[in-house]
Backbone of each chain as ProteinMPNN parsed JSONL, in Angstrom:
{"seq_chain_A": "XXXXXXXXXXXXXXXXXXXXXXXXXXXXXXXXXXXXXXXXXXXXXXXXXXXXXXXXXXXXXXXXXXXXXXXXXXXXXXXXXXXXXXXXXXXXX", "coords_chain_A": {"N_chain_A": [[131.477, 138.704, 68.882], [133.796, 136.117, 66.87], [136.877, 136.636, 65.911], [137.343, 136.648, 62.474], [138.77, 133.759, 61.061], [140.425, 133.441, 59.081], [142.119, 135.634, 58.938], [143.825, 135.409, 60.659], [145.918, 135.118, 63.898], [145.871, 138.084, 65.784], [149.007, 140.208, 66.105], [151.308, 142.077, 66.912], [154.068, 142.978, 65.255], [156.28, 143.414, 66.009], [156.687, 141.958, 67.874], [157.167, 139.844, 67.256], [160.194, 139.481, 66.33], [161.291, 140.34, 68.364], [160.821, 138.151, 69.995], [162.041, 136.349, 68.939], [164.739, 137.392, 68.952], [165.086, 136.911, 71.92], [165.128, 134.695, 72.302], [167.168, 134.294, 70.902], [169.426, 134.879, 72.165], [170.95, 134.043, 75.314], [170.44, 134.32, 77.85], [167.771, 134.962, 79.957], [165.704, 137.255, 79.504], [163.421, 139.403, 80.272], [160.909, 140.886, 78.177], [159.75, 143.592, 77.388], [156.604, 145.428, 76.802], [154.469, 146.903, 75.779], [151.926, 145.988, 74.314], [149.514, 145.272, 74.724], [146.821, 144.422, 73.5], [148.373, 142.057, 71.829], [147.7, 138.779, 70.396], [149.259, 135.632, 72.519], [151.571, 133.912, 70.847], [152.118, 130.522, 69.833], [154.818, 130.272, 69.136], [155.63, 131.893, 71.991], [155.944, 130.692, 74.308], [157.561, 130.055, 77.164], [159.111, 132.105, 77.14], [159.683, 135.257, 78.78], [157.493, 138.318, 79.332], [157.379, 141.186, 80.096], [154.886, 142.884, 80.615], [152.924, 145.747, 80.257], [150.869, 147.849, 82.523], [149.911, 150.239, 82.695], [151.531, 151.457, 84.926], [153.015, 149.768, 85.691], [155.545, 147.248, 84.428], [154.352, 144.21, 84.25], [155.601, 141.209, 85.23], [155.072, 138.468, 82.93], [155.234, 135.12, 82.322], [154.681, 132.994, 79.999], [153.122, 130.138, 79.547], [151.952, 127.063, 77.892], [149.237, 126.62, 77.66], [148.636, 129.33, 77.848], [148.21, 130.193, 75.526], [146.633, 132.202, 72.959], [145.312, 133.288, 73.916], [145.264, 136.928, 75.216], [147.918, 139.069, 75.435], [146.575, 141.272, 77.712], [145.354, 140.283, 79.247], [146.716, 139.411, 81.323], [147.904, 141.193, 82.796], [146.38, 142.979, 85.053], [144.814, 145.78, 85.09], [143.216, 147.542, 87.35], [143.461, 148.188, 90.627], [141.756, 146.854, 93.392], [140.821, 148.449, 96.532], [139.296, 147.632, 98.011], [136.092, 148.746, 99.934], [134.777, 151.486, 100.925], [134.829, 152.124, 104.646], [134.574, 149.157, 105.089], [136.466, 147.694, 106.351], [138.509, 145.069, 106.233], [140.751, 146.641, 104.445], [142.685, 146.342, 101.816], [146.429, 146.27, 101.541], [148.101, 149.039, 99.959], [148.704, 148.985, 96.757]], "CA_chain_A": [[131.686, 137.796, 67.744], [134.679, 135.792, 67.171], [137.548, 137.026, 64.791], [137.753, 135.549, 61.315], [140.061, 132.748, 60.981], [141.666, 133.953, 57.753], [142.952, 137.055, 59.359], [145.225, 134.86, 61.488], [145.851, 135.605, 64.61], [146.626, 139.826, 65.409], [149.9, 140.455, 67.273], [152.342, 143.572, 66.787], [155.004, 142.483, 64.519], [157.875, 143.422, 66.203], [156.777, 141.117, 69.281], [158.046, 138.534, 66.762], [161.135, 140.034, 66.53], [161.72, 140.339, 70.047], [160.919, 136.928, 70.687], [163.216, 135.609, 68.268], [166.195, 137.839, 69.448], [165.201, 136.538, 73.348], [165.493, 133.12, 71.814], [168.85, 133.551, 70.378], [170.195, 135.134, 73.766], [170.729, 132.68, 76.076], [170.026, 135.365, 78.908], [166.021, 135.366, 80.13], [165.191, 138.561, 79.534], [162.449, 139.763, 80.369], [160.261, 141.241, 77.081], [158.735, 144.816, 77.673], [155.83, 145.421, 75.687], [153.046, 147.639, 75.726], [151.222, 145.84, 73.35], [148.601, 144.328, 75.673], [146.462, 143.782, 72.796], [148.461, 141.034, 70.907], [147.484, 137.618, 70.698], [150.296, 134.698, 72.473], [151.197, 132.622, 69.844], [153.118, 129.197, 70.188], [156.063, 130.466, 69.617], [156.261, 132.973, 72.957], [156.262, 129.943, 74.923], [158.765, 129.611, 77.472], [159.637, 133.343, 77.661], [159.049, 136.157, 80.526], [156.991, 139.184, 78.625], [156.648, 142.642, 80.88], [153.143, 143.353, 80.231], [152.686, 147.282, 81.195], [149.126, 147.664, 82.699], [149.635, 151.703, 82.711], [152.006, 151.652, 85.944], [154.489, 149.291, 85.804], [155.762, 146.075, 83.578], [154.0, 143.023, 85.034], [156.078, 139.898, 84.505], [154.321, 137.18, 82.677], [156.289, 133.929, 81.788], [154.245, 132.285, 79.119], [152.888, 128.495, 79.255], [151.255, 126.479, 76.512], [147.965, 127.279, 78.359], [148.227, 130.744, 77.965], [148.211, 130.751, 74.047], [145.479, 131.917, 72.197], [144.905, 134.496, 74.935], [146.061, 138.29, 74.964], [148.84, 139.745, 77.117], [146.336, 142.113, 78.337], [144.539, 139.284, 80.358], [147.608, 138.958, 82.475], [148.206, 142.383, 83.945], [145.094, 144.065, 85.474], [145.221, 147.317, 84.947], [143.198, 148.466, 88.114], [143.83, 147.847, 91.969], [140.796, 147.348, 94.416], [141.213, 148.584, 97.555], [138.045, 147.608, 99.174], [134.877, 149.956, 100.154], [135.204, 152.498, 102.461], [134.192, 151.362, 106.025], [134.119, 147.573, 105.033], [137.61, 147.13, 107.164], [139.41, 144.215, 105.864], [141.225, 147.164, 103.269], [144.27, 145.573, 101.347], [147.449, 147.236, 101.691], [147.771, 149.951, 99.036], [149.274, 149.017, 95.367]], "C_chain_A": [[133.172, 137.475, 67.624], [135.681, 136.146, 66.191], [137.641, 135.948, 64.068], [138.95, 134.912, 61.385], [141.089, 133.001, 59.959], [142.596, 135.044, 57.884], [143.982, 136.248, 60.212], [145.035, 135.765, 62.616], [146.344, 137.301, 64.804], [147.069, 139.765, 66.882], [150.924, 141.403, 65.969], [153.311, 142.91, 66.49], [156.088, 142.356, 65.08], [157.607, 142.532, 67.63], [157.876, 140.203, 68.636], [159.214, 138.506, 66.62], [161.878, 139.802, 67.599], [161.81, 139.249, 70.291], [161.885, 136.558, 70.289], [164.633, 136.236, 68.36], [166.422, 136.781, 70.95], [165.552, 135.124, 73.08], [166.919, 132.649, 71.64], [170.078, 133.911, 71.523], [170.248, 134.125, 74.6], [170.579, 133.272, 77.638], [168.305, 135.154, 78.929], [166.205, 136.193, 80.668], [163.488, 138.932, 79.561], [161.842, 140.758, 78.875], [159.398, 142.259, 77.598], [158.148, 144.985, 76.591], [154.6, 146.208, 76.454], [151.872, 147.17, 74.798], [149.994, 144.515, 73.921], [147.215, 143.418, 74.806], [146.964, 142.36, 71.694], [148.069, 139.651, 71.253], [149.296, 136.545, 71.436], [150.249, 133.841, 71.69], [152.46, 131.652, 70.57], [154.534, 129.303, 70.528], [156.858, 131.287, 70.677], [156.264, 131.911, 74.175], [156.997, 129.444, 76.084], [159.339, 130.969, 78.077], [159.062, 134.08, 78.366], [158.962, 137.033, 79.384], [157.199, 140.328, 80.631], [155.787, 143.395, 80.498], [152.439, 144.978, 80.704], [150.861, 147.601, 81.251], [149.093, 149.4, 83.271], [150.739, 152.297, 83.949], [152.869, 151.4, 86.086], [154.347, 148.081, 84.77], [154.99, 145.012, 84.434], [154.496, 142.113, 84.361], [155.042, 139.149, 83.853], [155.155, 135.71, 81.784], [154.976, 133.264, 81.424], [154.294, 130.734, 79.145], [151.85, 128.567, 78.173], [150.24, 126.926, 76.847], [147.627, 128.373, 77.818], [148.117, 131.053, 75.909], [146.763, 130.826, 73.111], [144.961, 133.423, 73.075], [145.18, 135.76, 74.685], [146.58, 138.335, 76.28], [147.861, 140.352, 78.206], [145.598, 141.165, 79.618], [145.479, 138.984, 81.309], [148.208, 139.906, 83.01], [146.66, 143.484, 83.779], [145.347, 145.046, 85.574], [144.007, 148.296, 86.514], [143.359, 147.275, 89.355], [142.083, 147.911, 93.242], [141.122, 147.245, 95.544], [140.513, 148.577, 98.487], [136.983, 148.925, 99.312], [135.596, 150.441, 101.375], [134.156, 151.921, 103.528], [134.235, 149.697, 106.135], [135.689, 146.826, 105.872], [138.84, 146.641, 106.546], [139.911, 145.279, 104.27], [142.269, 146.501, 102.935], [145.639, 146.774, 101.597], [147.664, 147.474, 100.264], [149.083, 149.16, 97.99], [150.267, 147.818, 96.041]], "O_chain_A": [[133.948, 138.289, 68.126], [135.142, 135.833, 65.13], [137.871, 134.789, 64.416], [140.013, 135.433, 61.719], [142.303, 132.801, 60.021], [143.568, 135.32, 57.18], [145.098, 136.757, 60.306], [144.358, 136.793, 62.609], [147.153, 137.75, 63.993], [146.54, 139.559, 67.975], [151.101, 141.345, 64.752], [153.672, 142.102, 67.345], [156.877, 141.438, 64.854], [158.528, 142.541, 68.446], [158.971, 139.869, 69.089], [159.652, 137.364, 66.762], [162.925, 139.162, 67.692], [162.85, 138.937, 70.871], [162.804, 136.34, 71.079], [165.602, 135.644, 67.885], [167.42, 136.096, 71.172], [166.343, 134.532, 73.814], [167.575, 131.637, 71.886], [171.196, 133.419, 71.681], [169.387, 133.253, 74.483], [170.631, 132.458, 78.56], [167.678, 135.208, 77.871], [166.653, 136.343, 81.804], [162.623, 138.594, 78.753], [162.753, 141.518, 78.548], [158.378, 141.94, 78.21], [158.696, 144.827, 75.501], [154.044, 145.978, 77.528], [150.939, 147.936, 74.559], [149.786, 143.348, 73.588], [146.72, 142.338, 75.128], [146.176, 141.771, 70.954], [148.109, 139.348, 72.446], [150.361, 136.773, 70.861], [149.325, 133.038, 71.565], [153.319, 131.898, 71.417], [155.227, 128.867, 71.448], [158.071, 131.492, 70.645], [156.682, 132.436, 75.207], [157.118, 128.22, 76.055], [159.892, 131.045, 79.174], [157.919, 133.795, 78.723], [159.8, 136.955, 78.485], [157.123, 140.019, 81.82], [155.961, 144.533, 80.062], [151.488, 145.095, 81.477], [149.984, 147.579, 80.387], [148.319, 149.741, 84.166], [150.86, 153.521, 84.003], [153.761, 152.143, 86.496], [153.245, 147.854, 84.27], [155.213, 145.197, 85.631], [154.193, 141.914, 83.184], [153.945, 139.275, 84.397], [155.498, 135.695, 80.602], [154.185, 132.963, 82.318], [155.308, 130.112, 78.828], [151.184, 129.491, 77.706], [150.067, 127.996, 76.264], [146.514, 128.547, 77.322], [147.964, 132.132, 75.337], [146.057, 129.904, 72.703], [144.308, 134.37, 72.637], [145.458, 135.814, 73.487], [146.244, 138.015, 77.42], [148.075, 140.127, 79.397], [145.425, 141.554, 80.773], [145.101, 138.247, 82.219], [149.128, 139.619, 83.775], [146.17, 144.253, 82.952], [146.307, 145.332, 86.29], [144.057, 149.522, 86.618], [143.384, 146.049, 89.248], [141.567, 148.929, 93.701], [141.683, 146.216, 95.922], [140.682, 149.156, 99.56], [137.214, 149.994, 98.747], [136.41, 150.11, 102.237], [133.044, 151.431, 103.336], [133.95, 149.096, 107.171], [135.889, 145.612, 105.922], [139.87, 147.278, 106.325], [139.568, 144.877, 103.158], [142.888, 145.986, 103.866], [145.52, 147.983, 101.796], [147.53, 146.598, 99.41], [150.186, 148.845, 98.436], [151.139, 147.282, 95.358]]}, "seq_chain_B": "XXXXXXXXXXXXXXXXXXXXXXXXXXXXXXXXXXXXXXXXXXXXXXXXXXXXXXXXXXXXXXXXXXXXXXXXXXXXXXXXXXXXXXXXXXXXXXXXXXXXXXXXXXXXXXXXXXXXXXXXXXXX", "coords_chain_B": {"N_chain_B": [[108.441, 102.849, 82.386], [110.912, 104.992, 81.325], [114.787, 105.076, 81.5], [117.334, 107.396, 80.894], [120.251, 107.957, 80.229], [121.714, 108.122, 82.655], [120.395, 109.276, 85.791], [117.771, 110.501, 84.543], [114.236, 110.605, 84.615], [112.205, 110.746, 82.721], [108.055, 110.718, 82.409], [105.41, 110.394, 80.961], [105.344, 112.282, 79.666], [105.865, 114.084, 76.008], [107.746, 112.51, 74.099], [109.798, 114.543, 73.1], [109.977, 116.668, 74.481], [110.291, 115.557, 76.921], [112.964, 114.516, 76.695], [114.245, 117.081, 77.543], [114.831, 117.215, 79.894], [116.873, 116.352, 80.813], [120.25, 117.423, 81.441], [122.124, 119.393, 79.119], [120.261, 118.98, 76.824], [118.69, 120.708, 75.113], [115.726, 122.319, 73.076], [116.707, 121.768, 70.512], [118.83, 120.004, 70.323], [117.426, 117.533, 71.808], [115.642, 117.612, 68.873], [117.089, 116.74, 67.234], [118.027, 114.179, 68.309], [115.358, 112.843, 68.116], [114.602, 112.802, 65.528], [116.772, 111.656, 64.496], [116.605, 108.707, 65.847], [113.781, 108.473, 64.625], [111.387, 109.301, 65.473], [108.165, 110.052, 65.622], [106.807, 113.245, 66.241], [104.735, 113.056, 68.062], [104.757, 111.482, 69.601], [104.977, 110.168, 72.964], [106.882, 109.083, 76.166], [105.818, 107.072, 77.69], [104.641, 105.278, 75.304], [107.036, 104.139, 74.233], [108.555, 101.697, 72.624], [111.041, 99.08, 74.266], [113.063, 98.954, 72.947], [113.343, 101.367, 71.277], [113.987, 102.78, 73.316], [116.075, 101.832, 74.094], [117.486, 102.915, 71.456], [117.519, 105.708, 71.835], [119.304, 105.709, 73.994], [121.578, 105.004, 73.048], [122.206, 106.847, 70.975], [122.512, 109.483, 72.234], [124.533, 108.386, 73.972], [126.424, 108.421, 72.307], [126.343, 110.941, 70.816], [126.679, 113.104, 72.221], [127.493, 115.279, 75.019], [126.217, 115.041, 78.327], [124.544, 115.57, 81.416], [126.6, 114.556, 84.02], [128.999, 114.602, 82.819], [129.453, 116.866, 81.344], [128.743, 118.664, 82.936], [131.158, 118.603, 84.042], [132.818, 119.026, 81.987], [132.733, 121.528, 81.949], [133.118, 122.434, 84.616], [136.029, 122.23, 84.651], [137.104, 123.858, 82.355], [136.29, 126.086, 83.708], [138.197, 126.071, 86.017], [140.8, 125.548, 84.191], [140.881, 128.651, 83.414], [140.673, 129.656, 86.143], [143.209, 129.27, 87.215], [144.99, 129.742, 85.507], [145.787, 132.608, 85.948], [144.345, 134.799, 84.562], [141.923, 137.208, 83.202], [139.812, 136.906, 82.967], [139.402, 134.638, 84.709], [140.047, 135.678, 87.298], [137.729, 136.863, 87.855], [136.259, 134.686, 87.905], [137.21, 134.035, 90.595], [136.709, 135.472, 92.082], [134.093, 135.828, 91.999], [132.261, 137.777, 90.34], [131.154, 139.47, 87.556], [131.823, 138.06, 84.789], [131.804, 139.062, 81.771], [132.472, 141.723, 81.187], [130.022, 143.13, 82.268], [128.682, 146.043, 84.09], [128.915, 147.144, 87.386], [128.519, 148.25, 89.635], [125.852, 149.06, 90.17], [123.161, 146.356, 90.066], [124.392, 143.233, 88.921], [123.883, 140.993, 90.351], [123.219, 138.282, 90.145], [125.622, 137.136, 90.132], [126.4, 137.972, 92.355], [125.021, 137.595, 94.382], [122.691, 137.755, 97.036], [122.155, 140.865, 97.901], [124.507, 143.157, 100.356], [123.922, 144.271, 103.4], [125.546, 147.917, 104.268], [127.994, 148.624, 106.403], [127.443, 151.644, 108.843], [125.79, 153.001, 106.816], [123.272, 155.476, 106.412], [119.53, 155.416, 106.649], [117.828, 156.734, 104.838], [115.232, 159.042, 106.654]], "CA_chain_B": [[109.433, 103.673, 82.756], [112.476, 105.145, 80.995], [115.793, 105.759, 82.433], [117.949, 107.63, 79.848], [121.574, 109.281, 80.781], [121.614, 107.923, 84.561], [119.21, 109.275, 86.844], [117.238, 110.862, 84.058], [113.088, 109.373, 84.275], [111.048, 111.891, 82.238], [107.252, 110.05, 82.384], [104.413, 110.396, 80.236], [105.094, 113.591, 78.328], [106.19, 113.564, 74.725], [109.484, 112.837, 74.474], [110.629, 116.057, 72.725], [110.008, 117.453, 76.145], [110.864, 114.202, 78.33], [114.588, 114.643, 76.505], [114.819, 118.444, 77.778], [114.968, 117.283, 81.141], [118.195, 116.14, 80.676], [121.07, 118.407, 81.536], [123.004, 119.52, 78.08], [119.864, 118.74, 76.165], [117.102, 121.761, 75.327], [114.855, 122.009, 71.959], [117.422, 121.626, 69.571], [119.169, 118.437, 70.578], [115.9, 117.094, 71.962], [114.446, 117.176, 68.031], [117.835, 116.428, 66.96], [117.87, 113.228, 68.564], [114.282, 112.3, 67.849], [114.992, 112.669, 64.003], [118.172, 110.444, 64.417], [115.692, 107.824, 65.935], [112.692, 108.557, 63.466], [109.825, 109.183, 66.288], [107.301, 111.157, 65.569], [106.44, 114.232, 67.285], [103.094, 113.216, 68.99], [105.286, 110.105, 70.482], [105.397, 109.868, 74.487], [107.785, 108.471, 76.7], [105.345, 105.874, 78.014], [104.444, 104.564, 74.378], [108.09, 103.834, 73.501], [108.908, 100.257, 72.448], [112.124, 98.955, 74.67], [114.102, 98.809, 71.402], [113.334, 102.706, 70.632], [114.36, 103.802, 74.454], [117.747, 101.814, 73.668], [118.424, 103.495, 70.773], [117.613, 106.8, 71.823], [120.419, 105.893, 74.944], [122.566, 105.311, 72.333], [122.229, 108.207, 70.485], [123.399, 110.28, 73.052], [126.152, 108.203, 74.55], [127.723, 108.181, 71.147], [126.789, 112.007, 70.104], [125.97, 114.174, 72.769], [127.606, 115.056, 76.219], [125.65, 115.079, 78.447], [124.784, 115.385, 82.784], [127.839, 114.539, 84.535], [130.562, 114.657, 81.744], [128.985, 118.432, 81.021], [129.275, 119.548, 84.331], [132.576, 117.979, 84.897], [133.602, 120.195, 81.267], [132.49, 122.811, 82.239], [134.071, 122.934, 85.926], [137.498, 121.575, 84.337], [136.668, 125.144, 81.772], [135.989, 127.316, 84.778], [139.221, 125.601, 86.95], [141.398, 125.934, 83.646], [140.688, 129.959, 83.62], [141.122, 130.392, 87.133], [144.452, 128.704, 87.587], [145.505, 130.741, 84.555], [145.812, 133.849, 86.177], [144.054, 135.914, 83.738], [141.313, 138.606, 84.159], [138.487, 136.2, 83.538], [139.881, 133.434, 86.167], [140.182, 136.082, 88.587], [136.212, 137.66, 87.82], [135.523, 133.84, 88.405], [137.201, 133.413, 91.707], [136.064, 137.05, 93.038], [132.377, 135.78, 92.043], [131.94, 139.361, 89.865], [130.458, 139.125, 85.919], [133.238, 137.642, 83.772], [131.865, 139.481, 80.623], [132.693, 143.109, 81.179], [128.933, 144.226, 82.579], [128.889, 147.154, 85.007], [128.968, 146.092, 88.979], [128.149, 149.339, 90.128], [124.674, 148.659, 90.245], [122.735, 145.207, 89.19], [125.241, 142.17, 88.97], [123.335, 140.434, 91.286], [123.163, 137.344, 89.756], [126.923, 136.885, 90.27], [127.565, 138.59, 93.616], [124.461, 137.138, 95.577], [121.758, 138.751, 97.392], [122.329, 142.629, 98.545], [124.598, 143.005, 101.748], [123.922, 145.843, 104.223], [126.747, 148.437, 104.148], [128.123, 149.172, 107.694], [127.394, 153.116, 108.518], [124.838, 153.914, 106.429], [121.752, 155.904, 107.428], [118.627, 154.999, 106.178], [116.845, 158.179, 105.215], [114.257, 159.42, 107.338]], "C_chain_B": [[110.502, 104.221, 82.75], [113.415, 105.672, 81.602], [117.095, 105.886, 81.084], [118.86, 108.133, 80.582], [121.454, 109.234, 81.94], [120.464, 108.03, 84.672], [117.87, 109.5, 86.084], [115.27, 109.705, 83.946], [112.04, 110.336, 84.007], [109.535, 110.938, 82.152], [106.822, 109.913, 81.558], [103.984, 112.168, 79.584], [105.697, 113.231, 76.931], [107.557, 113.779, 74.465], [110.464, 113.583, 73.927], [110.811, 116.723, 73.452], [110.654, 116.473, 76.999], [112.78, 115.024, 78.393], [115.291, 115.923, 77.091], [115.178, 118.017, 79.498], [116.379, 116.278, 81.604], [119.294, 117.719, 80.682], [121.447, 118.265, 80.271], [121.653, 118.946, 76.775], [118.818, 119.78, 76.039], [116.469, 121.489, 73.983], [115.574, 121.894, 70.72], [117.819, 120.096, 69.317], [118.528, 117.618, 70.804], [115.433, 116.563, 70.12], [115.667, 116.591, 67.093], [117.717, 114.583, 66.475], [116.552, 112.197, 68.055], [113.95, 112.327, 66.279], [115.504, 111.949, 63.664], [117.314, 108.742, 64.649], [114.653, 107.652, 64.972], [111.347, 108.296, 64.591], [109.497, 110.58, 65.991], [106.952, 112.575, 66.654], [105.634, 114.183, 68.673], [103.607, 112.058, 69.8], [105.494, 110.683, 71.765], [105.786, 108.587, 74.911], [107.332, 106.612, 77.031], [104.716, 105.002, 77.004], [105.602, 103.94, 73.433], [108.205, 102.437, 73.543], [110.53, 100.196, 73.395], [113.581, 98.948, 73.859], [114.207, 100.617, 71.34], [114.255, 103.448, 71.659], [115.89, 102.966, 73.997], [118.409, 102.325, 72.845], [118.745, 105.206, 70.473], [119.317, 106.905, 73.074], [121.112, 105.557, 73.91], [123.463, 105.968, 71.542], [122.905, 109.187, 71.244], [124.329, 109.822, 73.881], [126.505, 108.692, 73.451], [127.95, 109.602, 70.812], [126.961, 113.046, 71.055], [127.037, 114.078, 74.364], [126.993, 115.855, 77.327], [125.332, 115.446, 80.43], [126.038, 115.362, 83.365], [128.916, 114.626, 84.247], [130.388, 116.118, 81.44], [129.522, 118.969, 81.856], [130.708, 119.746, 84.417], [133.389, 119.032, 83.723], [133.514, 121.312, 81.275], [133.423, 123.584, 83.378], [135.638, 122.978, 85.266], [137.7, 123.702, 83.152], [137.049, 126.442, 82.268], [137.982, 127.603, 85.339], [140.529, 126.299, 85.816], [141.416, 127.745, 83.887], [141.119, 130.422, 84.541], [142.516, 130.059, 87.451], [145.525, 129.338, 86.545], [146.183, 131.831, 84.548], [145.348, 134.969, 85.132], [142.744, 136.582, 83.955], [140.254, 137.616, 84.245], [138.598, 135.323, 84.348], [139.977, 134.502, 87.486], [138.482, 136.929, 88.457], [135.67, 136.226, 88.332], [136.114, 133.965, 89.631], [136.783, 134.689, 92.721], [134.563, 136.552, 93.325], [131.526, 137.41, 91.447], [131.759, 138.451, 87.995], [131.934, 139.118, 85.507], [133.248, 138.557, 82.148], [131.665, 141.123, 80.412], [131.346, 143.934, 81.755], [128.964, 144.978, 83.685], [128.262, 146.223, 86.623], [128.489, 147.04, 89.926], [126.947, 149.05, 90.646], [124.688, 147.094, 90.22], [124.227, 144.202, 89.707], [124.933, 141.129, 89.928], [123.183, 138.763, 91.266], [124.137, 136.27, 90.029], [127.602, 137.018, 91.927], [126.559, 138.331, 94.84], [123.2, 137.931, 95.89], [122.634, 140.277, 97.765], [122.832, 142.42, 100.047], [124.717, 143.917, 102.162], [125.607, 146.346, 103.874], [126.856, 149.048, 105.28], [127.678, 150.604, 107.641], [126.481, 153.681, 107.822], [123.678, 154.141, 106.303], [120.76, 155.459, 106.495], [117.916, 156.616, 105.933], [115.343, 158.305, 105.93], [112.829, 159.535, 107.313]], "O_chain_B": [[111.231, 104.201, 83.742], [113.2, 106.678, 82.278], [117.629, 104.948, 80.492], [118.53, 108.764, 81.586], [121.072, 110.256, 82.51], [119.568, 107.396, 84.115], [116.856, 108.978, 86.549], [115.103, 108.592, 83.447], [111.177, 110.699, 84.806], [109.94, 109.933, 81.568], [107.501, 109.222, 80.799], [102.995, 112.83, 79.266], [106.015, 112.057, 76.743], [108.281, 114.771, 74.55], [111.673, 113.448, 74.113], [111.745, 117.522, 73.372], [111.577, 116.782, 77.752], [113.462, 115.601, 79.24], [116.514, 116.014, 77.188], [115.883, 118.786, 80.152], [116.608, 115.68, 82.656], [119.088, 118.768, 80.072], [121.277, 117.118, 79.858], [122.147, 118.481, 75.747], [117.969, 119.752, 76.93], [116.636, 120.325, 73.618], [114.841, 121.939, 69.732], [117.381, 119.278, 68.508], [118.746, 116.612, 70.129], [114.983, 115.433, 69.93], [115.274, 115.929, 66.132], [117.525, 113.956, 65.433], [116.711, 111.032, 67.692], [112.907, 111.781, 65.92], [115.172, 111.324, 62.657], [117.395, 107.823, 63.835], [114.639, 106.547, 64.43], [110.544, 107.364, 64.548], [110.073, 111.667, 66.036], [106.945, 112.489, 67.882], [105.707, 114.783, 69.745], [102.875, 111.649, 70.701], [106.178, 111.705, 71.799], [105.445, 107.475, 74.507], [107.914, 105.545, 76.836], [104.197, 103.978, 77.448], [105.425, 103.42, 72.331], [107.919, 101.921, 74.624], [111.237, 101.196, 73.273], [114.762, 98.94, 74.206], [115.353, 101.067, 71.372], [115.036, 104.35, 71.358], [116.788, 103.681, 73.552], [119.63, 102.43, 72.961], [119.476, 105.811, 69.689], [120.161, 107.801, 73.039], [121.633, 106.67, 73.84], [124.678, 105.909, 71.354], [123.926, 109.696, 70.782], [124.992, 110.617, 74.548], [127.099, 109.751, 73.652], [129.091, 109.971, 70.535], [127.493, 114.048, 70.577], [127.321, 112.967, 74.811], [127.127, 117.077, 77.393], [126.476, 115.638, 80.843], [126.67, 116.394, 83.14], [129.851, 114.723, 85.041], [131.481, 116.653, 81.249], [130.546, 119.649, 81.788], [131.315, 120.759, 84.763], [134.32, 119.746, 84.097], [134.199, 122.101, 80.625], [134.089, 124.618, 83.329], [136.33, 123.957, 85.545], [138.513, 124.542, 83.538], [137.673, 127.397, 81.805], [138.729, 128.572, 85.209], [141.192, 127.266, 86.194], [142.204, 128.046, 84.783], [141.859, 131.402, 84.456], [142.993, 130.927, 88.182], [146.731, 129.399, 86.786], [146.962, 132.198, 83.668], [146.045, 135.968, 84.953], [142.396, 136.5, 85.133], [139.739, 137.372, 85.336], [137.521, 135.152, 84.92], [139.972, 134.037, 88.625], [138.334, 137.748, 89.364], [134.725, 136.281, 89.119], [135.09, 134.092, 90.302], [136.614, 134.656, 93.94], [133.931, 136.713, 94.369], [130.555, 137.971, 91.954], [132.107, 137.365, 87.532], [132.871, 139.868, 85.78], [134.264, 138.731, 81.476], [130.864, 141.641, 79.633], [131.384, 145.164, 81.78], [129.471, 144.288, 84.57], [127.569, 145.227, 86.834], [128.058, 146.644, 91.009], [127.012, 148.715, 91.829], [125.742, 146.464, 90.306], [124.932, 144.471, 90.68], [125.847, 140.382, 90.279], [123.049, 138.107, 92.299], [123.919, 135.064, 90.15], [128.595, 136.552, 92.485], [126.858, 138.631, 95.996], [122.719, 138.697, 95.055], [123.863, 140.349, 97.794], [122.161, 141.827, 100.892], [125.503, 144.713, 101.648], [126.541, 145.665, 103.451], [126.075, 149.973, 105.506], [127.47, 151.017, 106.5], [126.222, 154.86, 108.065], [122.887, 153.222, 106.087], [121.21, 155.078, 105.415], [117.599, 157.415, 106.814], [114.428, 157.552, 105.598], [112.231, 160.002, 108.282]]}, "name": "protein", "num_of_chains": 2, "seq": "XXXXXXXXXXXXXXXXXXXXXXXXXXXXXXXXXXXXXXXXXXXXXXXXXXXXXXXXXXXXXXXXXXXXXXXXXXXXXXXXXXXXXXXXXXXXXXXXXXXXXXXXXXXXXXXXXXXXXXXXXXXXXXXXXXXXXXXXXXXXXXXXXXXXXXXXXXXXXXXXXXXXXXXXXXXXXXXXXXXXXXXXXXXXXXXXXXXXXXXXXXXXXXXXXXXXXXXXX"}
């Protein structure tokens, strides 16, 4: 079911924060965040997030596209490495 | 012989059913439509006046989308997602269930028929 509209979207307060410091820097910084659950809102737009999927930061530079979405949809948190015996294995991590 | 929404030529059933045989149309929109017009239930396709079948094609240009504009939002839907990079754009371009159900087993629906697995024995 789809979240109520009156609740506004739910993102971790201090993202907003963050953004609006990365904004006033004129450095692209990359944005570490563990907060894989928040929603992208409009205003993260433009900026590079590091999305931690349990392992490492995964960049994600934010387009209009992506809003409405959650961080967590942009770093997979597991690795498949193919079946055993099936050959074509990927090279590891 | 009506030809509604392109190719669409449902015959001589009643056209609460004819209309289902339209892509993007099932028993909802179907009685929808046939309300919007004012035909009766027990009405079939092949007793429609040429006036009634025009204004049922009108009805669904104007409200409804429908066959080839469906598809086409749908793919454009899919395409958006996968070009996205996010988990469900990559469950579509793997060909694995997009809505979290277990793959372990089952998923078959998504991942095809059953393909042998090199190596392993058949029991005895």
């Amino acid at each position: 079911m789809a979240r109520s509209v009156w609740k506004g979207p739910m993102v971790d307060g201090y993202l907003l924060d963050k953004a609006d410091k990365a904004r006033a820097s004129t450095r692209n910084e990359v944005i570490r965040t563990w907060s894989r659950r928040s929603t992208i809102l409009p205003q993260f737009v433009g900026l590079v997030f590091g999305v931690y999927n349990g392992h490492k930061f995964i960049p994600v530079s934010v387009t209009e596209e992506m809003v409405g979405h959650k961080f967590g949809e942009f770093s997979p948190t597991r690795v498949f490495q193919g079946h055993s015996g099936s050959g074509d294995k990927k090279a590891s991590r | 012989m009506a030809r509604i929404a392109g190719v669409n030529i449902p015959t001589n059933k009643r056209v609460l059913i004819a209309l289902q045989y339209i892509h993007g149309i099932g028993q909802q929109k179907a009685a929808e439509i046939c309300k919007k017009v004012g035909l009766a239930d027990e009405r079939r396709v092949n007793q429609l006046s040429d006036d009634e079948v025009l204004r049922i094609r009108e009805t669904i240009d104007r409200d409804y989308t429908v066959e080839g504009d469906l598809r086409r939002d749908v793919a454009m839907n899919i395409k958006r997602l996968m070009d996205l990079g996010c988990y469900r754009g990559l469950r579509h371009r793997k060909g694995l269930p997009v809505r979290g159900q277990r793959t372990h087993t089952n998923a078959r629906t998504r991942k095809g028929p059953a393909k042998p697995i090199a190596g392993k024995k058949k029991a005895a």
